[in-house]
C-alpha positions in Angstrom: -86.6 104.9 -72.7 -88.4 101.6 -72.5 -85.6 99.7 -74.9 -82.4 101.0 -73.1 -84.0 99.8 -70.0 -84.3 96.4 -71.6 -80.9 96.5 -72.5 -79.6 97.2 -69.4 -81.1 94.3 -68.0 -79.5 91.9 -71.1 -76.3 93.2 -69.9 -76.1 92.4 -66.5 -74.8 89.1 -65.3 -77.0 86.2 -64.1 -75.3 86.3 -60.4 -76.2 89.8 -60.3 -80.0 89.0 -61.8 -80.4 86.0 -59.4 -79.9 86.6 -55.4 -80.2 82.7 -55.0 -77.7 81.8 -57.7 -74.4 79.6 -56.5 -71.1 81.7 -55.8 -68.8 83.1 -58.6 -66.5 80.8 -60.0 -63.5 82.4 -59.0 -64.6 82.6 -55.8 -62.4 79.9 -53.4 -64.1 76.6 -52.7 -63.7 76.1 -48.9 -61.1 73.1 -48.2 -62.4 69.4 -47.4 -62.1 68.5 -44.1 -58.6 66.4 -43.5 -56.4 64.4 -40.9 -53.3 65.8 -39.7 -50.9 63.6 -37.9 -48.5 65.5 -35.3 -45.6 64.3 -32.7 -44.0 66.5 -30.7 -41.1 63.9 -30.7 -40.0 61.3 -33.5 -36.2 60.3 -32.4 -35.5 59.2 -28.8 -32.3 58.4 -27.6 -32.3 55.6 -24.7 -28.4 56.2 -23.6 -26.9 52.8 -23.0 -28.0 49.5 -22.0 -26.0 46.2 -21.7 -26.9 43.1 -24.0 -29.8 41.3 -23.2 -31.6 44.3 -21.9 -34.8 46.2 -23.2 -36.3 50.1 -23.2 -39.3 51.2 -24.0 -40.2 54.5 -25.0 -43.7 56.0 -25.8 -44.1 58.2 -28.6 -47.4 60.5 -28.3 -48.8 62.3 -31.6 -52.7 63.9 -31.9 -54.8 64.1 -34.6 -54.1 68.2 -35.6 -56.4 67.9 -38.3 -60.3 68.1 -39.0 -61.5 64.9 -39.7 -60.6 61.5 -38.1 -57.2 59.9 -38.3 -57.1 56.5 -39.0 -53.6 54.5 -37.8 -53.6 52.1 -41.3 -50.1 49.9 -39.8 -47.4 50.4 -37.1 -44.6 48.6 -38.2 -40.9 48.0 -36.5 -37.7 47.2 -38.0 -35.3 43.7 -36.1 -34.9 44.0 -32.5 -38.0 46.4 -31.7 -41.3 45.8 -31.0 -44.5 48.4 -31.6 -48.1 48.7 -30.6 -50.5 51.7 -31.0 -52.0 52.3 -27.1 -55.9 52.6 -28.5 -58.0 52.2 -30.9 -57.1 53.1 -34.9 -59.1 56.0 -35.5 -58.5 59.4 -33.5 -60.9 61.8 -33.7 -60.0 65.7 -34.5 -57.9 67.2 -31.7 -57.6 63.8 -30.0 -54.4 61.8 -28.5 -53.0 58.7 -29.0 -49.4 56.6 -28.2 -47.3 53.9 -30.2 -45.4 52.2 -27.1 -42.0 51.4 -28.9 -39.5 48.4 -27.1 -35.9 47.7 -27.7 -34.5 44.6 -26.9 -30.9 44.8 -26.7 -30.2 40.9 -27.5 -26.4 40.4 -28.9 -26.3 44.2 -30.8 -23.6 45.9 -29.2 -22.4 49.6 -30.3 -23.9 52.3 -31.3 -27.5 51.0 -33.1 -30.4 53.0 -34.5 -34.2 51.2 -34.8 -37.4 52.6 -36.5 -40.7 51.9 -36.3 -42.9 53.6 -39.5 -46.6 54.5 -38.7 -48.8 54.9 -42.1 -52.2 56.4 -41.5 -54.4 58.8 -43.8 -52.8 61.9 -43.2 -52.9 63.6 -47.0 -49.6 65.7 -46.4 -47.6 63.1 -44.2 -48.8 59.5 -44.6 -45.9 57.9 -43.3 -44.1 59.2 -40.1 -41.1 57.3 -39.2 -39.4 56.9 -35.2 -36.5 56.2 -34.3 -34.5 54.7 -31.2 -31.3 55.5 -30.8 -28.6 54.6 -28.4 -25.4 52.5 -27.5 -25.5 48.9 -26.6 -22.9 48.5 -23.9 -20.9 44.6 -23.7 -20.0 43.5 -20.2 -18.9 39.5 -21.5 -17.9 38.9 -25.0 -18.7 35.2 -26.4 -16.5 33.9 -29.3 -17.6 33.0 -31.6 -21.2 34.0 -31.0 -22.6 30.9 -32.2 -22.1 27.3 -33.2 -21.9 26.2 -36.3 -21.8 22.8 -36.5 -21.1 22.7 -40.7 -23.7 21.2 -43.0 -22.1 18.0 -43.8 -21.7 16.2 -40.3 -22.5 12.3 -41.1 -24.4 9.8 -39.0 -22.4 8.2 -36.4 -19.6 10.8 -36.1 -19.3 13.3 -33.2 -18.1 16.5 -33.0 -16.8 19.6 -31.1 -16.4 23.0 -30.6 -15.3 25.4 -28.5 -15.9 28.8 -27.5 -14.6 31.3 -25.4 -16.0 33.7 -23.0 -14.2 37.1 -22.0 -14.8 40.1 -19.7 -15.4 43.6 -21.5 -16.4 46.0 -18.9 -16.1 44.2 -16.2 -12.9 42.8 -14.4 -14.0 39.1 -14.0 -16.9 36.8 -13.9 -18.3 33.7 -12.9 -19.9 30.9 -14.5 -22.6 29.4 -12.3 -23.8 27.1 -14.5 -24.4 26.1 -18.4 -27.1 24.4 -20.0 -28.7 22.8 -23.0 -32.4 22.5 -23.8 -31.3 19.8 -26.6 -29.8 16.2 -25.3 -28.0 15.6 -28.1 -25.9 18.8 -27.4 -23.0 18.2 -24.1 -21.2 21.3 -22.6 -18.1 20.4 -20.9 -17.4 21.8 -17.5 -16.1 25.7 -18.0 -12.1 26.1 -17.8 -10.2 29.2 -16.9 -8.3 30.5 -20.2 -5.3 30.8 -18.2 -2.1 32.4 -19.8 -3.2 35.3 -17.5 -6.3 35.6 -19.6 -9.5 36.0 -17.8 -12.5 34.2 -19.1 -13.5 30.8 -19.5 -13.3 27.8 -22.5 -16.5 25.8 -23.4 -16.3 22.4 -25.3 -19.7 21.8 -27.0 -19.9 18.0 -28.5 -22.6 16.9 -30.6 -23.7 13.5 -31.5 -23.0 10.9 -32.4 -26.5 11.0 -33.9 -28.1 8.0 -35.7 -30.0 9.6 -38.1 -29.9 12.4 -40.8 -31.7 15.9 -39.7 -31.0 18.9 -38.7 -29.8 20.1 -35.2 -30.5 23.2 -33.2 -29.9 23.6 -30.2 -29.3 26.8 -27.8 -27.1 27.0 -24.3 -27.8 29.1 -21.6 -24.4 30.2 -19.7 -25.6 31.0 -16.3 -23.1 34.3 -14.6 -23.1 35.6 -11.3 -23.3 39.4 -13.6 -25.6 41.9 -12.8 -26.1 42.8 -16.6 -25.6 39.2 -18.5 -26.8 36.7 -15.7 -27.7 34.4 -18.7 -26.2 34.4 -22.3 -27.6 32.4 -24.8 -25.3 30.8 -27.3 -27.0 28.5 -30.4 -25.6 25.6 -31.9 -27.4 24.2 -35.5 -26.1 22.5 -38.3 -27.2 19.4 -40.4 -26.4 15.9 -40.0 -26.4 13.3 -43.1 -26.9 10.1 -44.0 -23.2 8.8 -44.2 -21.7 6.3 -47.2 -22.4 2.9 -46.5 -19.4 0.2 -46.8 -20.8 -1.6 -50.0 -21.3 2.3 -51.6 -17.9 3.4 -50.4 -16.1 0.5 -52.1 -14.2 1.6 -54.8 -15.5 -0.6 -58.4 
């Protein structure tokens, strides 16, 4: 009796032998804790604004998770700005905001902006918003800029001309135009005529007496609600021209 007693006992396992003994290994371990990064709202769609205009939107998202969230960058592509609203770490089941601005500039048309947001969320470490909308054009300015060309020698002077048109307005005026470079002269605006609204600029440059490069930007002050200034820049390079004894033909 004594020896199947003692065999028994060989036969059962150590957990069963051993109340304090650690849990079965097939038994699930319980998960770590982790962060989990939620926004009720990743895409916003602004509507319309004219050139030269800005809208901000603010993107909320909490920390869904068990352990803190840390923000690692906030990051925004051309023509948007983006700044988280606190600090960088969010503790479980708290709040937080990445203020998002659009600035409107020269885009025109439909444009699309996003702004990434990387933190140490496991399952989603990168979340990506987006601003979406149309850019509305009340003047068009042709061209855009001034290209002045990169080959313009010492001692010569040149122009160029550009032309500004309604789009969704009927007409405009031109208050006034300026230049924050002296080197760079804007001619009194002149009707298009030819039953053309709009108005002609003639931009001179120079003559400069020495090489370097030039940049300049106007500001075409309108009597329009949307576009009271438009900025228009002007750049090139100037160069040291030939002089007679090096321009002699041998």
């Amino acid at each position: 009796m004594r020896s199947s007693i003692v065999l028994v006992a060989l036969l059962l396992p150590v957990w069963f032998l051993a109340p304090n003994a650690p849990a079965r290994p097939d038994e699930p371990a319980s998960p770590a804790p982790q962060p989990r990064i939620e926004f009720p709202e990743i895409t916003f769609d602004f509507g319309s604004v004219y050139q030269n205009e800005e809208v901000t939107h603010v993107f909320t998202f909490r920390n869904a998770g068990n352990a803190p969230l840390k923000i690692e960058s906030v990051k925004s592509t051309c023509g948007c700005t983006a700044a988280l609203s606190e600090a960088k770490e969010i503790a479980p089941g708290a709040a937080s905001s990445v203020k998002v601005t659009f600035r409107s500039g020269s885009y025109r048309d439909r444009v699309t902006k996003h702004v990434t947001v990387d933190s140490n969320d496991p399952t989603q470490p990168r979340v990506t918003l987006t601003m979406v909308g149309v850019v509305k054009v009340e003047v068009e300015v042709k061209p855009g800029g001034v290209y002045l060309g990169s080959s313009v020698k010492v001692g010569e002077k040149v122009e160029r001309a550009v032309e500004i048109t309604p789009v969704d307005v009927k007409s405009f005026k031109i208050t006034g135009v300026t230049s924050d470079n002296p080197n760079v002269q804007v001619s009194k605006p002149q009707p298009l005529g030819d039953n053309r609204s709009g108005y002609r600029l003639t931009i001179t440059v120079g003559p400069l007496d020495k090489p370097g490069r030039v940049n300049a930007r106007l500001t075409v002050h309108t009597d329009l609600l949307h576009s009271r200034e438009i900025g228009i820049p002007v750049y090139g390079k100037i160069v040291a021209g030939d002089s007679p004894e090096r321009a002699r033909p041998q």
